[in-house]
C-alpha positions as CSV (number, residue, x, y, z in Angstrom):
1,X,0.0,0.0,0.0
2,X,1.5,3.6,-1.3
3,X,-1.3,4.8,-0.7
4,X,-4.0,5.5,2.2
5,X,-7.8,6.2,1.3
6,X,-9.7,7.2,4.2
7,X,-13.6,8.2,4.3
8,X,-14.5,10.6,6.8
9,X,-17.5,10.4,8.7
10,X,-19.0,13.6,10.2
11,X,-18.7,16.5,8.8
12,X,-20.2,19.1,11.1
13,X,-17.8,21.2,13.8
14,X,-14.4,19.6,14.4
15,X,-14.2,18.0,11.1
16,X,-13.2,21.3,9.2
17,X,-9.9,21.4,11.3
18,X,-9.4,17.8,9.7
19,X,-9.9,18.7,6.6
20,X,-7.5,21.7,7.1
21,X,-5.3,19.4,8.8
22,X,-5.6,17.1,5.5
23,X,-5.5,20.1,3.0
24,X,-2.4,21.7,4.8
25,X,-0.1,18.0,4.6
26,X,-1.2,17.8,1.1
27,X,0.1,21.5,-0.1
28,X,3.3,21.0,1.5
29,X,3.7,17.5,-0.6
30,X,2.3,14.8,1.9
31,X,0.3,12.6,-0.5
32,X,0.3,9.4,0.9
33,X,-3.2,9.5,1.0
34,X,-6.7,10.6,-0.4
35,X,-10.3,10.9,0.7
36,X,-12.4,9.0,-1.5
37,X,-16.0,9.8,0.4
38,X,-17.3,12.0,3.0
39,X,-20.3,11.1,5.1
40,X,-22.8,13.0,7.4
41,X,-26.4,12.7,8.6
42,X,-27.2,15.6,7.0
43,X,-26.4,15.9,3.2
44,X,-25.8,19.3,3.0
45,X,-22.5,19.4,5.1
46,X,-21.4,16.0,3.5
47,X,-21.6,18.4,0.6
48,X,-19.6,21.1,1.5
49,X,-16.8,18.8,2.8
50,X,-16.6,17.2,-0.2
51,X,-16.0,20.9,-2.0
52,X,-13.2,21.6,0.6
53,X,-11.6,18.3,0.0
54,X,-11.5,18.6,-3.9
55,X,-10.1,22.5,-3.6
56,X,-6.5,20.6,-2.8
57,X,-6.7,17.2,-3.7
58,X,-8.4,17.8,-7.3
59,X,-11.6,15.7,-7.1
60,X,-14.3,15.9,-4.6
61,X,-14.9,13.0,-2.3
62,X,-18.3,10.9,-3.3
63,X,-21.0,12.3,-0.8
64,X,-23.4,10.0,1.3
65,X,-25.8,10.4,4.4
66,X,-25.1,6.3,5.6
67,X,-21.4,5.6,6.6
68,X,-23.0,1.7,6.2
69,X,-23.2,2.3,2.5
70,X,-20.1,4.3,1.8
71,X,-18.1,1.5,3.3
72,X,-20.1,-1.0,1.1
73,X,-19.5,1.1,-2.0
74,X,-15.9,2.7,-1.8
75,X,-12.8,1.3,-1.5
76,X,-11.5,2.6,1.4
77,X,-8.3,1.6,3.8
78,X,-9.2,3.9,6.8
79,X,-11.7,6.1,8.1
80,X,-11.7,9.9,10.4
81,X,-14.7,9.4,12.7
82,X,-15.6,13.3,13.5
83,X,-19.4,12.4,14.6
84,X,-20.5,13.0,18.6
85,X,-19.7,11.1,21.4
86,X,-22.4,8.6,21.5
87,X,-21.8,7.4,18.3
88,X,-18.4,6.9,18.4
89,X,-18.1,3.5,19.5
90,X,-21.5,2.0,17.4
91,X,-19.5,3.5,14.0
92,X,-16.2,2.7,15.0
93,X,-16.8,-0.9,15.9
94,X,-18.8,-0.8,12.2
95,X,-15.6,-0.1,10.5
96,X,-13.1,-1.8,12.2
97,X,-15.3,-5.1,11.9
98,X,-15.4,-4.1,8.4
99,X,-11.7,-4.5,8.4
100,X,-11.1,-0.8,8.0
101,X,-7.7,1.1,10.2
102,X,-10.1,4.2,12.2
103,X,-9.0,7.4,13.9
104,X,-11.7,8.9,16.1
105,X,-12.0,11.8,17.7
106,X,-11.9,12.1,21.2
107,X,-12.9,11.0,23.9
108,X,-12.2,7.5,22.3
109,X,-15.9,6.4,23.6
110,X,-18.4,7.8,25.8
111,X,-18.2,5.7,28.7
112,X,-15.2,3.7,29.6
113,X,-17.9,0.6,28.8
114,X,-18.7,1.9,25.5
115,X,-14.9,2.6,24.9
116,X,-13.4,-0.8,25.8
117,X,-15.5,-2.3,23.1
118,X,-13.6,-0.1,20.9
119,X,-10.2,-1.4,22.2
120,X,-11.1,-4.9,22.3
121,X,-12.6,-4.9,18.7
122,X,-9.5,-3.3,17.1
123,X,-7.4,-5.9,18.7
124,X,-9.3,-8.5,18.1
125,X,-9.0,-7.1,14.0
126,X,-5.9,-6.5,14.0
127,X,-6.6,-3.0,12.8
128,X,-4.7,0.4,13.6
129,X,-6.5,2.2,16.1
130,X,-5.9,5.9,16.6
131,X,-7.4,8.4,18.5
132,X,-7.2,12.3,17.5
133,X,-5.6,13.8,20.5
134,X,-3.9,17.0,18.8
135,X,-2.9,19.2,22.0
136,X,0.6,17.5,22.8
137,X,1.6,18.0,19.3
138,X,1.6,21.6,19.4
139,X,4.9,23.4,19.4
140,X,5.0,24.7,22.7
141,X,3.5,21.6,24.5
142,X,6.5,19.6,22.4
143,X,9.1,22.3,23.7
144,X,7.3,22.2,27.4
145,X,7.6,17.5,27.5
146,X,11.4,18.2,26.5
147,X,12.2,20.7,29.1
148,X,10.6,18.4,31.4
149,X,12.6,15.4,29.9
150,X,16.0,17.3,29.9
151,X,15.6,18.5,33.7
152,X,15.3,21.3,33.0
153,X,12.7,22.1,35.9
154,X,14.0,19.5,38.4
155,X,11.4,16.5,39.6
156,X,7.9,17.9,38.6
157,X,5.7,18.6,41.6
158,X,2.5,20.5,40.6
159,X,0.5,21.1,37.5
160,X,-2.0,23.8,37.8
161,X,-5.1,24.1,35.6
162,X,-7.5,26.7,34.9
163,X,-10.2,27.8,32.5
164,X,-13.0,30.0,33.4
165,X,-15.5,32.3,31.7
166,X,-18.6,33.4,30.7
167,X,-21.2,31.6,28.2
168,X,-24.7,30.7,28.3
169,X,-25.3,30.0,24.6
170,X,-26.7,26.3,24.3
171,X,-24.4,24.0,22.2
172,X,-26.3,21.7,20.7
173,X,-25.7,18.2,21.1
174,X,-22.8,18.6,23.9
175,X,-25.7,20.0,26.7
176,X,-27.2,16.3,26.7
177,X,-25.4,14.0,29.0
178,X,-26.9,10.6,26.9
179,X,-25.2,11.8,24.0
180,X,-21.6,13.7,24.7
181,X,-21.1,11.7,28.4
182,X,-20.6,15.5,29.8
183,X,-19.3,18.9,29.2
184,X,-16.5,20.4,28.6
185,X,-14.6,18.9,31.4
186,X,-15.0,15.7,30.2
187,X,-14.7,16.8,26.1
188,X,-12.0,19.1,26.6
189,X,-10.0,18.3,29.6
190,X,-9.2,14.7,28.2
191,X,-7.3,16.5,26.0
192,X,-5.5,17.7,29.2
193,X,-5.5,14.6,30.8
194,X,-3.5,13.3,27.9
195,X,-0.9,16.2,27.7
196,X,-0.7,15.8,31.6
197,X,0.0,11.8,31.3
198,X,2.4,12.6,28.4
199,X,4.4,15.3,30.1
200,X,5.0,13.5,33.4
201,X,5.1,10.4,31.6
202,X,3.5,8.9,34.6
203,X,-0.2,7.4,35.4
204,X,-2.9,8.8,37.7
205,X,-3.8,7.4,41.0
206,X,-6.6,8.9,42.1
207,X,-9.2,11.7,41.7
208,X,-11.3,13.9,44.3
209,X,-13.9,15.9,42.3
210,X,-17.3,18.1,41.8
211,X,-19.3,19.0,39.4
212,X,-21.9,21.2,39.4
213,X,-24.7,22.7,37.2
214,X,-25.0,26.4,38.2
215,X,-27.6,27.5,35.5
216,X,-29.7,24.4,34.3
217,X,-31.1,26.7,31.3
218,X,-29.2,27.8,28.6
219,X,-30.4,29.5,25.6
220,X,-33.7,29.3,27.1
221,X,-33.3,25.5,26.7
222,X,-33.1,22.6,29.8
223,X,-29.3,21.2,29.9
224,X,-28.0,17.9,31.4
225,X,-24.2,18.5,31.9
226,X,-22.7,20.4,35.0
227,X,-20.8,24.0,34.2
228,X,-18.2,24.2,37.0
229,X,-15.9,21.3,38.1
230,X,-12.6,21.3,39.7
231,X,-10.1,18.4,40.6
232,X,-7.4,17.5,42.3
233,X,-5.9,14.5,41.0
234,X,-2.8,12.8,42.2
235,X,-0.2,11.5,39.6
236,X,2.3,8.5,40.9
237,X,5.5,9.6,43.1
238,X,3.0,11.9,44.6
239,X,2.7,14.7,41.9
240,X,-0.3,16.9,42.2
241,X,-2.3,18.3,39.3
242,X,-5.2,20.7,40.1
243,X,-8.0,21.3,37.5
244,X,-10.5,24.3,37.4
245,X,-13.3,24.9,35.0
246,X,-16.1,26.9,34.3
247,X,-18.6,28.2,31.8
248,X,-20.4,30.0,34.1
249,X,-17.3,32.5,35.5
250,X,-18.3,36.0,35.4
251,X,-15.4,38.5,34.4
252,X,-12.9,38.1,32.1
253,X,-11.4,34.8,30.6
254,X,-8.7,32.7,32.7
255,X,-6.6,30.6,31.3
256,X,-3.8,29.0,32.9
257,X,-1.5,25.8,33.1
258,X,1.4,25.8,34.9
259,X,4.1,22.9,35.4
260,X,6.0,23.6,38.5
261,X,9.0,21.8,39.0
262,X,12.0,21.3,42.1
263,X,14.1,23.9,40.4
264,X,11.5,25.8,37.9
265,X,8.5,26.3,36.4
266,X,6.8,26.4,33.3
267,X,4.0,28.7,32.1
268,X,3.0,26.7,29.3
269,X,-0.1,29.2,28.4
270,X,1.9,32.1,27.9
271,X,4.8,30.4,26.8
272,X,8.0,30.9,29.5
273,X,10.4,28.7,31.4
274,X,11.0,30.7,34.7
275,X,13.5,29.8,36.9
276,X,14.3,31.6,40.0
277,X,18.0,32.5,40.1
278,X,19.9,31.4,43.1
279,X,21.8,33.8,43.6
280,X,19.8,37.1,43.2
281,X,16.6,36.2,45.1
282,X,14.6,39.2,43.5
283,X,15.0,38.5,40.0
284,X,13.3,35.8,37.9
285,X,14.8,34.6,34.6
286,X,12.7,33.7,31.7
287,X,13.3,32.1,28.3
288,X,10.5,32.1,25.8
289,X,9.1,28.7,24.8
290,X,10.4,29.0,21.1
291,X,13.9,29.7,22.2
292,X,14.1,26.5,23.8
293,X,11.8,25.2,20.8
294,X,14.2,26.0,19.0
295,X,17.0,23.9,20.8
296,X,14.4,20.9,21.3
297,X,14.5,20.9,17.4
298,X,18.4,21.0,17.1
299,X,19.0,17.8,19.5
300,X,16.1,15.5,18.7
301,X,17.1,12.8,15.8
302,X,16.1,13.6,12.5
303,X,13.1,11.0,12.3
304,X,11.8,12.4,15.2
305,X,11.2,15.6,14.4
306,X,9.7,14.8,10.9
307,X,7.4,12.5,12.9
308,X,6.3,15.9,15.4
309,X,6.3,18.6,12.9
310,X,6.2,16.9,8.9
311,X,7.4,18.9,6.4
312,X,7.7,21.7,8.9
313,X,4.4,21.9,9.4
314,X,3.5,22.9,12.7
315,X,-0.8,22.2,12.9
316,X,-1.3,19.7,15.5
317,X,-4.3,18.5,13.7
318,X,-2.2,17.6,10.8
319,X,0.2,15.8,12.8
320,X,-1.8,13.4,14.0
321,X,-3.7,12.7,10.5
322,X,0.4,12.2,9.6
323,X,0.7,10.1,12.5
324,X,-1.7,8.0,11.7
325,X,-1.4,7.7,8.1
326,X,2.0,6.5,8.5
327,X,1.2,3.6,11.2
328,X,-0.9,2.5,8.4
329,X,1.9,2.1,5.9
330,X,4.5,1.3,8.5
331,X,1.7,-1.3,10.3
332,X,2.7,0.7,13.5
333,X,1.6,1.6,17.4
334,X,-0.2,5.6,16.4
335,X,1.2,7.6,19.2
336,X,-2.2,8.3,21.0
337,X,-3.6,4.7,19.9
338,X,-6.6,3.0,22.1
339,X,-4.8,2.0,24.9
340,X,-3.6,5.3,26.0
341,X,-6.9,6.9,25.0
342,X,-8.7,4.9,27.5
343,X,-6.0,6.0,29.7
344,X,-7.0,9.5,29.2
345,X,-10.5,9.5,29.4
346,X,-10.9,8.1,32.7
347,X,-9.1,11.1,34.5
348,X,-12.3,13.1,33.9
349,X,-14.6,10.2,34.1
350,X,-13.4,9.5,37.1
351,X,-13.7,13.1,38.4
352,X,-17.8,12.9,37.8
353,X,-17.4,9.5,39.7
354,X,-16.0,11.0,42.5
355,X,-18.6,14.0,42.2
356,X,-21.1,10.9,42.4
357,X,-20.0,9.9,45.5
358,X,-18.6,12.7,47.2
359,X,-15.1,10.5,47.9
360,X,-11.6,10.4,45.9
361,X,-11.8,7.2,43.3
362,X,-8.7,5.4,42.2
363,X,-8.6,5.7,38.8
364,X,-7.9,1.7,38.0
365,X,-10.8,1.3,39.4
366,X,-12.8,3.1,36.9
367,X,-10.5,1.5,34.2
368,X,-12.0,-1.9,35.2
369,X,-15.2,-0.6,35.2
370,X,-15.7,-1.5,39.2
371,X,-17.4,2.1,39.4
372,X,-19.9,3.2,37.0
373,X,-22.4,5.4,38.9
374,X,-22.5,8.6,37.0
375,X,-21.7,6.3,33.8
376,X,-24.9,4.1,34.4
377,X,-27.4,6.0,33.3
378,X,-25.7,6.0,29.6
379,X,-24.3,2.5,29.6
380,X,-28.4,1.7,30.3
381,X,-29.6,3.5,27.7
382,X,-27.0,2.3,24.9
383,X,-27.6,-1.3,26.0
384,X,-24.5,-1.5,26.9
């Protein structure tokens, strides 16, 4: 195989970063693939994927509303799963038992129930199985692991999280508990969970949490996930990592994440190493993220940067389409692949479990599924 042709399926919301992701590795002369069809529910945005698709790779992708019949009908190697959380596993157990390599967005599934069958079905295939975690391949959270990995802040201690503000607008689909699994703290702070496990390069323990819904109406419409969570989860060899969220935050937007170390720290938001200098207690030093991007690029081999940044190019999205094109043709472990997926997404999950019950949960417990209390309610009504 020289070439990969992979369908995508859903083409509403975070599917027009894939296909910018896909259009970008294709006009800097990555064309070890194509995208044959493009499905979604509604015709329409199957439609106009199809006419961003064919702007770079020449001819537009074959359009259809049943991913069941584009996999009966095109000749396809792979498939992008950009659909919403409930579906993820029902379509991506489809494909892979349709022997079909899948990349889905995450979280991989949404349960941990509904995402093990996932993991157990691409095994059981033999299929590549990737999952489209993009936030550790950005430049700066690159630059931030190797710091970390070179010493450069001593033994990492802390890892502080925040993200508040202000919206009330109802989101669609992501309001409904039965069909994203939660809000933002479980869609978006897996990515964090991820970029936490991956810069520590160690595994939670356990997780103390709450979750609250503030204002249950939103656009004048009845919602089902909370608005305000924090956490405080603790990481092997006793490292700390504090989360904060909230939609519902009057004031101006925070956003923070800080990586505190025995010897420095590192503001990975606005994009500094800061050391304290011995000795002249008053001062800080500083050095911008790109300087020592800069130097990470210099020292690591060859391969390895093509791998992080290909071509040069420095979209995260892109990267991991690249990432998981090539364990296709290489028949390769993706970098974010099931496994560490499932890994990811029961951080969070196990934050609402602990919300649940008002008590810290040990994370391998939720990875064996022993606690499934605010997970019930969905595994019931999938049938799962």
């Amino acid at each position: 195989m020289e070439t990969v042709k992979i369908g995508l399926i859903g083409c509403g919301g975070i599917a027009d970063s894939h296909i910018i992701g896909y259009g970008l590795l294709h006009g800097y002369g990555i064309r070890n693939f194509s995208i044959p069809a493009v499905c979604d529910l509604v015709e329409e945005k199957a439609s106009e994927a199809s006419k961003k698709i064919g702007l770079f790779q020449g001819a537009r992708p074959t359009v259809y509303k049943d991913f069941e019949v584009m996999l009966r009908e095109t000749d396809l190697d792979a498939v992008d799963i950009c659909t919403d959380h409930r579906s993820h596993h029902l379509i991506a157990n489809t494909c892979l038992k349709g022997d079909k390599h899948v990349m889905v967005e995450k979280p991989l599934g949404i349960t941990m129930r509904a995402a093990k069958t996932i993991v157990e079905t691409a095994k059981k295939m033999g299929k590549i199985l990737a999952v489209a975690e993009n936030y550790r391949r950005t430049p700066e959270n690159r630059a931030t692991k190797w710091c970390i990995d070179q010493g450069m802040i001593g033994d990492p201690r802390m890892i502080y999280l925040g993200v508040a503000g202000w919206s009330m607008g109802h989101q669609g689909w992501r309001e409904d508990k039965l069909i994203s699994g939660g809000s933002w703290f479980f869609d978006g702070m897996v990515h964090y969970a991820d970029l936490h496990r991956y810069f520590l390069n160690k595994e939670a323990k356990t997780v103390y949490a709450m979750a609250k819904i503030f204002e249950p109406i939103k656009g004048s419409k009845k919602v089902s996930v909370d608005d305000a969570a924090m956490a405080l989860i603790e990481f092997e060899d006793g490292i700390i990592d504090e989360w904060w969220w909230s939609r519902v935050a009057h004031g101006e937007n925070l956003n923070w994440q800080i990586v505190c170390g025995s010897k420095a720290s590192v503001d990975v938001f606005n994009r500094f190493l800061i050391r304290k200098v011995e000795d002249s207690p008053p001062d800080w030093q500083k050095t911008n993220l790109r300087t020592l991007e800069r130097k990470m690029l210099e020292q690591v081999p060859p391969e390895r940067r093509e791998r992080m940044f290909p071509a040069g190019v420095r979209d995260s999205v892109a990267s991991e389409e690249n990432d998981f094109i090539l364990s296709i043709l290489n028949n390769e472990k993706p970098e974010v692949d099931g496994t560490e997926a499932y890994k990811d997404m029961a951080i969070p999950l196990a934050g609402y479990e602990s919300s649940v019950l008002g008590k810290p949960v040990r994370v391998k417990d939720i990875e064996a599924l022993r606690i499934e209390g605010y997970q019930g309610e969905i595994n019931e009504n999938l049938n799962l």
